[in-house]
Phi, psi and omega in degrees: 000122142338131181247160186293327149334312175306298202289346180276296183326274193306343169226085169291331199290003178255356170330291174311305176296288170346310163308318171267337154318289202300314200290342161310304188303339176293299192301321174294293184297359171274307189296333165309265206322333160313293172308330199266289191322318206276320188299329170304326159315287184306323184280328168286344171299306166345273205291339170314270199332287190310344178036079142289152183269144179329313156323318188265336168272339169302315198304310183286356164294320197292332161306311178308299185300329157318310161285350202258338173281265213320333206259353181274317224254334179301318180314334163314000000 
């Protein structure tokens, strides 16, 4: 297995695609992480406003986390 270095020596001409391959991936994942932050807000506003019972703030974490498997298992 190649390391990245290696695979830049050896195919310089992929550089640019390389490069832009990493920086997509970067970017999906900056945009994942946005989206996972702003719903963890909404869900601490949630459970503040609503002055949820521990119970009850377990179920929507637990919902949340319910979405968040289904939508890792759609990506499959």
């Amino acid at each position: 297995m190649k390391n990245y270095s290696e695979e830049v020596k050896a195919e310089g001409y992929d550089l640019p695609l390389n490069t832009m391959l990493h920086d997509a991936r970067m970017e999906e994942r900056r945009a994942r992480a946005e989206v996972m932050v702003s719903r963890l807000v909404v869900l601490a506003w949630k459970i503040r406003s609503g002055e949820l019972h521990h119970t009850e703030a377990a179920e929507l974490l637990t919902q949340e986390a319910e979405k968040y498997q289904n939508q890792a298992q759609e990506l499959h």
